[in-house]
Biopython code that builds the backbone (N, CA, C, O; Angstrom):
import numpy as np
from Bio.PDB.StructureBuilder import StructureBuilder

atoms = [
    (1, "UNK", "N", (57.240, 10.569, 114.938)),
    (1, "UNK", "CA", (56.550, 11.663, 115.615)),
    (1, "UNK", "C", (57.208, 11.941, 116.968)),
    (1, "UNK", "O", (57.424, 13.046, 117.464)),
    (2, "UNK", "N", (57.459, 10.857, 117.422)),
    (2, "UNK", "CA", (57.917, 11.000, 118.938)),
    (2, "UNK", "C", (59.395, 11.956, 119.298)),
    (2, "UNK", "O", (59.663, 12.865, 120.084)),
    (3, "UNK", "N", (60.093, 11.233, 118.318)),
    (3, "UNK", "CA", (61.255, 11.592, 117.952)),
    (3, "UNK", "C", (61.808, 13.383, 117.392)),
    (3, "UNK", "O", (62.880, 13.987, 117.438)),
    (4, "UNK", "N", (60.246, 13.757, 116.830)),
    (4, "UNK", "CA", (60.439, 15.190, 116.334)),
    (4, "UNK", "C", (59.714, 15.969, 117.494)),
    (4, "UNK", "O", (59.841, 17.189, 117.600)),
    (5, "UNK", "N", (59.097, 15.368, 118.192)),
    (5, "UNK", "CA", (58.273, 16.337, 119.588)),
    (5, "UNK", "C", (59.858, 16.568, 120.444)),
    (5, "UNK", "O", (60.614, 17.527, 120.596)),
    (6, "UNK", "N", (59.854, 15.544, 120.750)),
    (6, "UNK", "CA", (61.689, 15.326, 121.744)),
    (6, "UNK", "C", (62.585, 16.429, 121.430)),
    (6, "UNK", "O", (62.976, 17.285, 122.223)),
    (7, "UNK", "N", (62.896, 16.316, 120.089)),
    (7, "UNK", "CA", (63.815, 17.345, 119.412)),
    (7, "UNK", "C", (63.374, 18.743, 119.653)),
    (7, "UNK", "O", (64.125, 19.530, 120.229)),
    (8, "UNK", "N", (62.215, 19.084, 119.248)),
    (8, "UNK", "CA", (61.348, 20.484, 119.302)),
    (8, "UNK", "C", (61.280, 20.884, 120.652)),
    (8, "UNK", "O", (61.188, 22.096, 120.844)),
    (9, "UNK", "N", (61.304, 20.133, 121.631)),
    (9, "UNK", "CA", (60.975, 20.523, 123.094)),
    (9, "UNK", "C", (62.108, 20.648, 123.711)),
    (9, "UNK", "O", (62.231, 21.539, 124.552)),
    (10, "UNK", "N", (63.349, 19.625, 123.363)),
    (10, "UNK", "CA", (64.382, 19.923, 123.740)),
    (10, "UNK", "C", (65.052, 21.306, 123.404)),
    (10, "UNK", "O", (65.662, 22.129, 124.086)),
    (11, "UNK", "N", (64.689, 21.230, 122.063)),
    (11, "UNK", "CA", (65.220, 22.932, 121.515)),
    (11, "UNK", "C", (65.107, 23.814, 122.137)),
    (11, "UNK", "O", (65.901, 24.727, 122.363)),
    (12, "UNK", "N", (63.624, 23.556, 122.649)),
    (12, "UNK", "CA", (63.042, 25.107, 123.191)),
    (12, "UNK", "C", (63.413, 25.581, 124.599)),
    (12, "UNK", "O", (63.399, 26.757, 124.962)),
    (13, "UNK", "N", (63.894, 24.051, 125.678)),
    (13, "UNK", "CA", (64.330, 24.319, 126.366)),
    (13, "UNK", "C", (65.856, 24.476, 126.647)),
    (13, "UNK", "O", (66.134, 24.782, 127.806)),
    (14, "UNK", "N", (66.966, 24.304, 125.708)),
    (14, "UNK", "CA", (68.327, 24.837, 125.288)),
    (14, "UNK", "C", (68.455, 25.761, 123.975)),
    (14, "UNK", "O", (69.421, 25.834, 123.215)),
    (15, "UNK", "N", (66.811, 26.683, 123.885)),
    (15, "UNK", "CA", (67.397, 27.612, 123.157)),
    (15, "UNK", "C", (68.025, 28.855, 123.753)),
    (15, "UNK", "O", (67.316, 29.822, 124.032)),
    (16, "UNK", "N", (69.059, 28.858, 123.914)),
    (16, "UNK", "CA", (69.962, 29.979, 124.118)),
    (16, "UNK", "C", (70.783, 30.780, 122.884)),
    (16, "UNK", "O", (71.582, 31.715, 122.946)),
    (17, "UNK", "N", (70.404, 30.240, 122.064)),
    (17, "UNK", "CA", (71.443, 31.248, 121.220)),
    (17, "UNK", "C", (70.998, 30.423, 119.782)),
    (17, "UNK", "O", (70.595, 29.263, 119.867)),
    (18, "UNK", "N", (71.111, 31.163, 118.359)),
    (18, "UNK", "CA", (70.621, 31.252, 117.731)),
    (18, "UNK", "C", (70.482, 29.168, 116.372)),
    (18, "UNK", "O", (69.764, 28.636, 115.524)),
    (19, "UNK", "N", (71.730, 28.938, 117.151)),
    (19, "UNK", "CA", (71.667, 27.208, 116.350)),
    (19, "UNK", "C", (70.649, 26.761, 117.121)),
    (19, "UNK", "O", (69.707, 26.416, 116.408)),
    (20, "UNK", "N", (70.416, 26.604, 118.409)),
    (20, "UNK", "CA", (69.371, 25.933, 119.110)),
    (20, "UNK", "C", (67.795, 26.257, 118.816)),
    (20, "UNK", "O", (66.831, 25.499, 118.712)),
    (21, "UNK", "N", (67.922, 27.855, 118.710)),
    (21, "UNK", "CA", (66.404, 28.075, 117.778)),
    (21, "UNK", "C", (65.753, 28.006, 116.652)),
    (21, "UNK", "O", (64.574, 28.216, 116.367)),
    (22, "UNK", "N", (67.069, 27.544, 115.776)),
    (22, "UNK", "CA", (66.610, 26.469, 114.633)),
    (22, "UNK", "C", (66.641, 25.221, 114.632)),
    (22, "UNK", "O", (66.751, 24.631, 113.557)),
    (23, "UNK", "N", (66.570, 24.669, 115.587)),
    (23, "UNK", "CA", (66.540, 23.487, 116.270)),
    (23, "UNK", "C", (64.697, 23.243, 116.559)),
    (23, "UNK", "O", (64.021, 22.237, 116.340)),
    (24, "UNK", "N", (64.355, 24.350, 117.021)),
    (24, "UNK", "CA", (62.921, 24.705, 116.992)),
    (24, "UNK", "C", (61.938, 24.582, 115.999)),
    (24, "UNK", "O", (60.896, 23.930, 116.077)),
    (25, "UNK", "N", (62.521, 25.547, 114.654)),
    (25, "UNK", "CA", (62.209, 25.338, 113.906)),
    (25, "UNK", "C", (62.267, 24.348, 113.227)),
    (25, "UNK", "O", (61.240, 24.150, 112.578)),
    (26, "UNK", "N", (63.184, 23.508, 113.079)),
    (26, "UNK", "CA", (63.183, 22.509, 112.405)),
    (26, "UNK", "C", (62.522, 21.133, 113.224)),
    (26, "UNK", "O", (62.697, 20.015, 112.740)),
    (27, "UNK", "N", (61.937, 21.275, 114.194)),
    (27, "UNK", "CA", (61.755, 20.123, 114.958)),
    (27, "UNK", "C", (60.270, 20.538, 114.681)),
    (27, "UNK", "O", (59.468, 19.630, 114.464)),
    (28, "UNK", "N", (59.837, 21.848, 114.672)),
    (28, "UNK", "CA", (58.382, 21.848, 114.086)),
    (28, "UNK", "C", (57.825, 21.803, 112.923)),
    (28, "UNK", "O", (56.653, 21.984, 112.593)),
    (29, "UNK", "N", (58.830, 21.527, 112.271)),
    (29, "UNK", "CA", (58.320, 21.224, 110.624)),
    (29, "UNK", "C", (58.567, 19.805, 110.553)),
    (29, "UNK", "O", (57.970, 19.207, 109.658)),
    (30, "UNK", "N", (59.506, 18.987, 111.496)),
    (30, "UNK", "CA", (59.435, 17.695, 111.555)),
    (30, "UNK", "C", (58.068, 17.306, 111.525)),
    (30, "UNK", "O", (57.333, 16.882, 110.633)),
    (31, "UNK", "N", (57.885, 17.621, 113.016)),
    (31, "UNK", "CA", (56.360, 17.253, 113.509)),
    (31, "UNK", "C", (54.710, 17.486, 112.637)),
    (31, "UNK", "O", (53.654, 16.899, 112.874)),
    (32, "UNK", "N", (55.001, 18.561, 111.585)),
    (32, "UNK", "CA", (54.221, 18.513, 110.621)),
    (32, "UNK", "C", (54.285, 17.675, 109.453)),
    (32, "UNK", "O", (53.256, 17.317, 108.880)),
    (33, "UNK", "N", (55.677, 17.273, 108.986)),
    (33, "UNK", "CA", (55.942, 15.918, 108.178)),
    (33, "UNK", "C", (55.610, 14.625, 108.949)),
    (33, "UNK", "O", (55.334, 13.716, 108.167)),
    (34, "UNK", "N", (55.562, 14.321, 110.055)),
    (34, "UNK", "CA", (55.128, 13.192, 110.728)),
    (34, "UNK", "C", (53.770, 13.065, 110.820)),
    (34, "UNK", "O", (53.354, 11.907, 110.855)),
    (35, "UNK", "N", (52.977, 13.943, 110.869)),
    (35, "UNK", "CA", (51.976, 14.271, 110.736)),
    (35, "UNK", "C", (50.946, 13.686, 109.413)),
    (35, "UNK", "O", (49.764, 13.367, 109.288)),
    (36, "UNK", "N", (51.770, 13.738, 108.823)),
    (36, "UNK", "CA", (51.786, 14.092, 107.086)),
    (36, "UNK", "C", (51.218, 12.233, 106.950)),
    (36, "UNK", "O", (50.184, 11.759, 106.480)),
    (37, "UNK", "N", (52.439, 11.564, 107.601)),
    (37, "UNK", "CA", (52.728, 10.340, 107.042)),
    (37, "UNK", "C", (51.615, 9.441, 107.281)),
    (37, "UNK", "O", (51.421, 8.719, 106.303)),
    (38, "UNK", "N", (50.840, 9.242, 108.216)),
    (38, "UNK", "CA", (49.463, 8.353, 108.529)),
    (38, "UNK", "C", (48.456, 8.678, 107.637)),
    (38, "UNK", "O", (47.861, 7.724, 107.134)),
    (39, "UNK", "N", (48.089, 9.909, 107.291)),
    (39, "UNK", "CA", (47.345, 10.280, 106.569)),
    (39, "UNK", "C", (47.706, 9.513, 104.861)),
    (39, "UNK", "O", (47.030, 8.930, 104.013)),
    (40, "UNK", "N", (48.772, 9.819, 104.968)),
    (40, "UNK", "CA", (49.441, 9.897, 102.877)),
    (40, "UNK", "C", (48.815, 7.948, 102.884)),
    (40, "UNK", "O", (48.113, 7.337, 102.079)),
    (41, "UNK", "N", (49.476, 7.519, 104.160)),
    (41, "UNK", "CA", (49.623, 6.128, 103.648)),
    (41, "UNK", "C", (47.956, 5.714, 103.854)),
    (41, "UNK", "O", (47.472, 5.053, 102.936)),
    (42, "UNK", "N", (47.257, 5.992, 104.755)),
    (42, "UNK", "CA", (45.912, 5.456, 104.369)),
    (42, "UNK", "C", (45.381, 5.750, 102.713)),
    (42, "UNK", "O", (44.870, 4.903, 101.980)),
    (43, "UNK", "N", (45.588, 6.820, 102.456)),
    (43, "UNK", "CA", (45.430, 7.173, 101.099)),
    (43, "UNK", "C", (45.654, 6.853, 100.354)),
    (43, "UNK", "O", (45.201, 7.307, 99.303)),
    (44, "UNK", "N", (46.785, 5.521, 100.418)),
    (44, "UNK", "CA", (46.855, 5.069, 98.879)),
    (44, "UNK", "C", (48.640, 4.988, 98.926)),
    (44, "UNK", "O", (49.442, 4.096, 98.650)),
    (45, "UNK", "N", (48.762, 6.284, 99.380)),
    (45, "UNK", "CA", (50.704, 6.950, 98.976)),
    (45, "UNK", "C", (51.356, 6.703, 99.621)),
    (45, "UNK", "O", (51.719, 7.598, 100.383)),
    (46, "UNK", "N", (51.993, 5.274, 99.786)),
    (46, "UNK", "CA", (52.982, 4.830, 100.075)),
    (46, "UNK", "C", (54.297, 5.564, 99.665)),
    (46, "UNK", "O", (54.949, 5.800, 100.682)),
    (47, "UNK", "N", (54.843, 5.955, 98.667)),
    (47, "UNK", "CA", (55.760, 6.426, 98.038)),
    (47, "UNK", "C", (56.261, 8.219, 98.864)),
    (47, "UNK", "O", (57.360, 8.727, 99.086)),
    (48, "UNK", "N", (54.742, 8.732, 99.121)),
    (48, "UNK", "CA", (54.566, 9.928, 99.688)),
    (48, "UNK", "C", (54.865, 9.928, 101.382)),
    (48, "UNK", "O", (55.415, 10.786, 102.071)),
    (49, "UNK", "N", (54.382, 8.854, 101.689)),
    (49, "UNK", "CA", (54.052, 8.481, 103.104)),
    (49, "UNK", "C", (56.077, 7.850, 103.511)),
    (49, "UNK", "O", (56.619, 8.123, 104.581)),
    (50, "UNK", "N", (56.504, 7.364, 102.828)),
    (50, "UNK", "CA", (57.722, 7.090, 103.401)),
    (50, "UNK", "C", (58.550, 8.313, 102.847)),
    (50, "UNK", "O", (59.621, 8.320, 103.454)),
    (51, "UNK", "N", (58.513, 8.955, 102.286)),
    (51, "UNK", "CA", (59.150, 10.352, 101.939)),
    (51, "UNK", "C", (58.609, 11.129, 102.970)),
    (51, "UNK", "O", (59.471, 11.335, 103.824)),
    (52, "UNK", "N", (57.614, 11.604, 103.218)),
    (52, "UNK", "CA", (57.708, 12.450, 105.015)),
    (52, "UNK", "C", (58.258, 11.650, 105.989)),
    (52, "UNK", "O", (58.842, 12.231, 106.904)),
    (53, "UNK", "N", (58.200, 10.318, 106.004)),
    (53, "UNK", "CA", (58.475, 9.769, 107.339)),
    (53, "UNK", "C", (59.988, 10.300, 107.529)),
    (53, "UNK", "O", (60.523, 10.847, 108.493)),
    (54, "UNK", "N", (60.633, 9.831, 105.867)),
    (54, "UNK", "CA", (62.180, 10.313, 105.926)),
    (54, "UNK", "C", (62.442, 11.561, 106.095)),
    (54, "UNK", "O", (63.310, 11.869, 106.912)),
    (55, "UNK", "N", (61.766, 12.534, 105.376)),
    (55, "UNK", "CA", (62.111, 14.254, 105.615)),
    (55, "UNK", "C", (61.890, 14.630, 107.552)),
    (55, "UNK", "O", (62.443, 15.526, 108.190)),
    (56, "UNK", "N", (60.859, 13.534, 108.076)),
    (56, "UNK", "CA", (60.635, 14.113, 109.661)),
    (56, "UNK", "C", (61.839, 13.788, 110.194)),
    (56, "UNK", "O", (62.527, 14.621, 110.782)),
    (57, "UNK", "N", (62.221, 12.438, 110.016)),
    (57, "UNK", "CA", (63.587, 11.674, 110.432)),
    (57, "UNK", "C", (64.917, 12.725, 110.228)),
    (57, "UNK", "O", (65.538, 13.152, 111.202)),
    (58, "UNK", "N", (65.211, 13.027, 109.032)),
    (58, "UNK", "CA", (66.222, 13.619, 108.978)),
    (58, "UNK", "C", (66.067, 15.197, 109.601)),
    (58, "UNK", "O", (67.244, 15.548, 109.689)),
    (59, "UNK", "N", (65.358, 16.156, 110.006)),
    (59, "UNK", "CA", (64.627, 17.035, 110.288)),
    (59, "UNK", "C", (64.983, 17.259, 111.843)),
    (59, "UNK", "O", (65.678, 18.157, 112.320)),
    (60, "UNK", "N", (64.307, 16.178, 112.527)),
    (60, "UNK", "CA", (64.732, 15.614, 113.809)),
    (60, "UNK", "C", (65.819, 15.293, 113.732)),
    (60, "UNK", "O", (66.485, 16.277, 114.056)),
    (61, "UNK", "N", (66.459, 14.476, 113.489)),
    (61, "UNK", "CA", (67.874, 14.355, 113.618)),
    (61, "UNK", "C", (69.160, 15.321, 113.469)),
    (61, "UNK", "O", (70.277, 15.295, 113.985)),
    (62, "UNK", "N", (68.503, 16.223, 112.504)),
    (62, "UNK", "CA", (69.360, 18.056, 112.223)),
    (62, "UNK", "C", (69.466, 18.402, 113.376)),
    (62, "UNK", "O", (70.539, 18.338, 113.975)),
    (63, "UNK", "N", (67.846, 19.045, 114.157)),
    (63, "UNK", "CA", (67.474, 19.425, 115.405)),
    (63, "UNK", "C", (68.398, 18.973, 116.482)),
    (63, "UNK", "O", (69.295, 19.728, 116.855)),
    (64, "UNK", "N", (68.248, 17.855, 116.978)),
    (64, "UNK", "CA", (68.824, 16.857, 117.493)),
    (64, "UNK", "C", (70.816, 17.768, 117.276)),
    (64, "UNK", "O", (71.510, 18.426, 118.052)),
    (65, "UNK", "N", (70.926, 17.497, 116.458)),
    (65, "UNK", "CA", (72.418, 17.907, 116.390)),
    (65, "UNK", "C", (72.733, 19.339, 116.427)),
    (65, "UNK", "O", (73.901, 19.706, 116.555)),
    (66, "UNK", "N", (71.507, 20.390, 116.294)),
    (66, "UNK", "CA", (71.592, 21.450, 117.239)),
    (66, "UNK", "C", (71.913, 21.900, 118.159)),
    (66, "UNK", "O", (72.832, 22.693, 118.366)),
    (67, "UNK", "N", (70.765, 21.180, 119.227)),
    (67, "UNK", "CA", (70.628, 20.680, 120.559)),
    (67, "UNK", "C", (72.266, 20.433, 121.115)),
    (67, "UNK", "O", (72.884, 21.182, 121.872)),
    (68, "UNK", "N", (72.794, 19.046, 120.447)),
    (68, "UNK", "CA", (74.542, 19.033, 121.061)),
    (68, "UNK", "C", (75.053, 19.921, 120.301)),
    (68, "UNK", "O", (76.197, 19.502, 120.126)),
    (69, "UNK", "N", (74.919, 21.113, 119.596)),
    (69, "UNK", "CA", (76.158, 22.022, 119.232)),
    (69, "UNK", "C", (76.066, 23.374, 119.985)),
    (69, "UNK", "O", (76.926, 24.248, 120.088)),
    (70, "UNK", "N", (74.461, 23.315, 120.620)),
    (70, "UNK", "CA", (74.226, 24.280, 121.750)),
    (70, "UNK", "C", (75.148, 24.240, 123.167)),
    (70, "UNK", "O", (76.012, 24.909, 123.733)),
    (71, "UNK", "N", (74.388, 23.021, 123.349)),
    (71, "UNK", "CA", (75.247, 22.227, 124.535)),
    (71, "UNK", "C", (76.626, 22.753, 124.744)),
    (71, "UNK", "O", (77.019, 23.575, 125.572)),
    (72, "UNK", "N", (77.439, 21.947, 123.593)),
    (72, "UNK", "CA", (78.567, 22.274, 123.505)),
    (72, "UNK", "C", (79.570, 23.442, 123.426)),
    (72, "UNK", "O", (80.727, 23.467, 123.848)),
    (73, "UNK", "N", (78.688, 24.657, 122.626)),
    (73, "UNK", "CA", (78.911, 26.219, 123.152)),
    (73, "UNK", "C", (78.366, 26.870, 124.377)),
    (73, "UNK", "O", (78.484, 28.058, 124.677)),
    (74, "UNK", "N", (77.750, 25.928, 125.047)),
    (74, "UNK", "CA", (77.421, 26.489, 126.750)),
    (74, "UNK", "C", (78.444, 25.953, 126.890)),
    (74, "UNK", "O", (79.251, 26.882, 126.946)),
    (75, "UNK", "N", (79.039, 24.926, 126.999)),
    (75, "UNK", "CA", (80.264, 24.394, 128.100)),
    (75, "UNK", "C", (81.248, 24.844, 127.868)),
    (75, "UNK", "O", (82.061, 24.728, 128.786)),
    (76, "UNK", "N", (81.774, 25.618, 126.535)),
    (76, "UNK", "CA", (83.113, 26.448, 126.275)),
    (76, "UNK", "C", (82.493, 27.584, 126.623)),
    (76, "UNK", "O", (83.098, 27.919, 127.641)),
    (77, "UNK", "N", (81.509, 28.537, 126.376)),
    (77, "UNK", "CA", (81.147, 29.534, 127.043)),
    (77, "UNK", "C", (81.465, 29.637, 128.284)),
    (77, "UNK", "O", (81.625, 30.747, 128.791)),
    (78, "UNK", "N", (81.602, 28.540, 128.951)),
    (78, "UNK", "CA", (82.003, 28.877, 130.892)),
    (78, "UNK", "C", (82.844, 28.448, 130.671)),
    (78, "UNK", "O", (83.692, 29.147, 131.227)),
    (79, "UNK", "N", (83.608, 27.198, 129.878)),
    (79, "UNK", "CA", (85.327, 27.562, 130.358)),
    (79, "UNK", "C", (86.028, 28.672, 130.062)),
    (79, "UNK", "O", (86.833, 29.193, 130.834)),
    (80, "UNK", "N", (85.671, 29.196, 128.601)),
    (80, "UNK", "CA", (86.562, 30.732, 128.269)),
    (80, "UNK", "C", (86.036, 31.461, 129.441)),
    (80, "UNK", "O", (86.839, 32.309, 129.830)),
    (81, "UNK", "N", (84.518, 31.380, 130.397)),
    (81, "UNK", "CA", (84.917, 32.692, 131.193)),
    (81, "UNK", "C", (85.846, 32.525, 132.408)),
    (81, "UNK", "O", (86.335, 33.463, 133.037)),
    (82, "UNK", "N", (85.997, 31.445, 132.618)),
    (82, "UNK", "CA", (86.636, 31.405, 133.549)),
    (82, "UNK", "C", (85.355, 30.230, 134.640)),
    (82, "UNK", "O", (85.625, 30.595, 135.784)),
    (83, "UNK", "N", (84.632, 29.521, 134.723)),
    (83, "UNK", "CA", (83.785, 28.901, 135.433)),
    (83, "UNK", "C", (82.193, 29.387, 135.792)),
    (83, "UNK", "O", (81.457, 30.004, 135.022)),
    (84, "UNK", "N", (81.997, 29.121, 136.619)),
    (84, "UNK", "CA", (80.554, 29.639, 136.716)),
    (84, "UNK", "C", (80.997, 30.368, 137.616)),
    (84, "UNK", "O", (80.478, 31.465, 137.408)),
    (85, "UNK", "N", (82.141, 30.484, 139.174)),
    (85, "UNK", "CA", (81.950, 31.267, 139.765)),
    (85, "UNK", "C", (82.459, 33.184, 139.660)),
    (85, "UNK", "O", (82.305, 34.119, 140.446)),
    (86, "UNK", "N", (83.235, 33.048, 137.973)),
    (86, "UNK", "CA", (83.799, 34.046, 137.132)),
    (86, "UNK", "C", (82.085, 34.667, 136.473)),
    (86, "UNK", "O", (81.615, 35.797, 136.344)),
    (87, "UNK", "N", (81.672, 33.586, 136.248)),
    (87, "UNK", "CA", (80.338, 34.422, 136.021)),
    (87, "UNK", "C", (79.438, 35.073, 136.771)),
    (87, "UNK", "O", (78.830, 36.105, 136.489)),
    (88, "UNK", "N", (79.381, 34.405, 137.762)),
    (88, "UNK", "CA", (78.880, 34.836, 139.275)),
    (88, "UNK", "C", (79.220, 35.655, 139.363)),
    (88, "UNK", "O", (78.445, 36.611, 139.325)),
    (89, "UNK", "N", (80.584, 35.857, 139.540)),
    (89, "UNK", "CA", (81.178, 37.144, 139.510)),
    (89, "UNK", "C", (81.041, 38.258, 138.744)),
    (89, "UNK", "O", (81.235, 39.418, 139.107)),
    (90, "UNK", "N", (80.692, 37.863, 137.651)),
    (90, "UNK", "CA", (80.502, 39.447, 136.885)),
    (90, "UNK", "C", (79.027, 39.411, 137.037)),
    (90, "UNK", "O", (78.950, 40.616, 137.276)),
    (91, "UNK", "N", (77.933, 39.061, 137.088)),
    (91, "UNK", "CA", (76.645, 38.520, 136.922)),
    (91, "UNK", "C", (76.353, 39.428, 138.639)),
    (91, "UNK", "O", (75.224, 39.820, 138.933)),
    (92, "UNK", "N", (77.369, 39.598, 139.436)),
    (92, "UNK", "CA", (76.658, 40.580, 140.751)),
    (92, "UNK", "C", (77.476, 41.687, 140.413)),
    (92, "UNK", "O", (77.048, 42.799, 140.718)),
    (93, "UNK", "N", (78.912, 41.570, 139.663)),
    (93, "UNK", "CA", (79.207, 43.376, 139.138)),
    (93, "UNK", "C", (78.033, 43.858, 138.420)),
    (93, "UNK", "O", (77.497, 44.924, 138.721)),
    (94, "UNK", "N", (77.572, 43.021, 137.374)),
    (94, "UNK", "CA", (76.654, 44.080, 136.690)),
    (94, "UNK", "C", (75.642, 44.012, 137.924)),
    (94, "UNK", "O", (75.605, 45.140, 138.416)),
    (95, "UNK", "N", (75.075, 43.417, 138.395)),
    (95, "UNK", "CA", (73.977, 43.824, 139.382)),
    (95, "UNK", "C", (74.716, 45.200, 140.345)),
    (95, "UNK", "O", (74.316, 46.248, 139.837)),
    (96, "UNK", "N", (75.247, 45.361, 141.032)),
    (96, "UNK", "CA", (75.774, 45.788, 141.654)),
    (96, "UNK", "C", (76.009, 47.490, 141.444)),
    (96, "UNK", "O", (75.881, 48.362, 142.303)),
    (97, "UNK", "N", (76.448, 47.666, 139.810)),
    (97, "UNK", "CA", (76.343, 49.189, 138.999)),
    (97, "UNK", "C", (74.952, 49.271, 138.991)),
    (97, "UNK", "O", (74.515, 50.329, 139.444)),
    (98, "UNK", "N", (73.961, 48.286, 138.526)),
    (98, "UNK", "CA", (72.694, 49.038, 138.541)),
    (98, "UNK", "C", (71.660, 49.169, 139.150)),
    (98, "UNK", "O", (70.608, 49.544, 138.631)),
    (99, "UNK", "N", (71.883, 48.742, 140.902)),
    (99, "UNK", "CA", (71.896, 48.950, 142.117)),
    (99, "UNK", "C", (70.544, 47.745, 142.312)),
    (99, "UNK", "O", (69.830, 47.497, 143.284)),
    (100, "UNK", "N", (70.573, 47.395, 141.467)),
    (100, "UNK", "CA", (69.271, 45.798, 142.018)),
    (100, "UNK", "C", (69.882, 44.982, 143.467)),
    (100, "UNK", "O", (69.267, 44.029, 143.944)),
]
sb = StructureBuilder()
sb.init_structure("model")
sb.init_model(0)
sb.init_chain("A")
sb.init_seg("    ")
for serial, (resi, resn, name, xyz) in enumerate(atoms, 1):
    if name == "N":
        sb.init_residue(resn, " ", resi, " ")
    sb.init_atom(name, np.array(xyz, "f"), 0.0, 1.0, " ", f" {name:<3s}", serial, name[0])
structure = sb.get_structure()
């Protein structure tokens, strides 16, 4: 459970672009398979109950590898532009044409 909240929250706060917001998604369907698993196993379903635990696990762990492939297209995103202060730079041109 812990593990798919982490993932889901992390997502949401490096969703920038469209792998990271399935990072979201998938970290909230974790958290509903984790969910799943306390319940199945009081019930009897062991068999059921370690099959969500595994679908949350792997789920989270997708997420999770979102998260660093986000990451990792922010940090080439500012080297191809040239740094942050190349962005800066265009980031007050466009301010600048539309007189903010």
């Amino acid at each position: 459970m812990i593990l798919a909240i982490i993932a889901t929250v992390v997502s949401l706060i490096t969703c920038c672009g469209y792998v990271s917001c399935i990072g979201v998604i998938l970290g909230i369907i974790a958290i509903v398979f984790s969910t799943q698993v306390d319940s199945k196993y009081f019930a009897g379903d062991y068999a059921g109950a370690e099959s969500a635990a595994k679908n949350a696990k792997l789920l989270s762990l997708i997420a999770i590898g979102t998260i660093i492939l986000s990451i990792v297209w922010i940090i080439v995103s500012i080297i191809l532009a040239g740094g942050i202060s190349a962005i800066m730079e265009q980031y007050q041109t466009i301010m600048d044409q539309y007189g903010a």
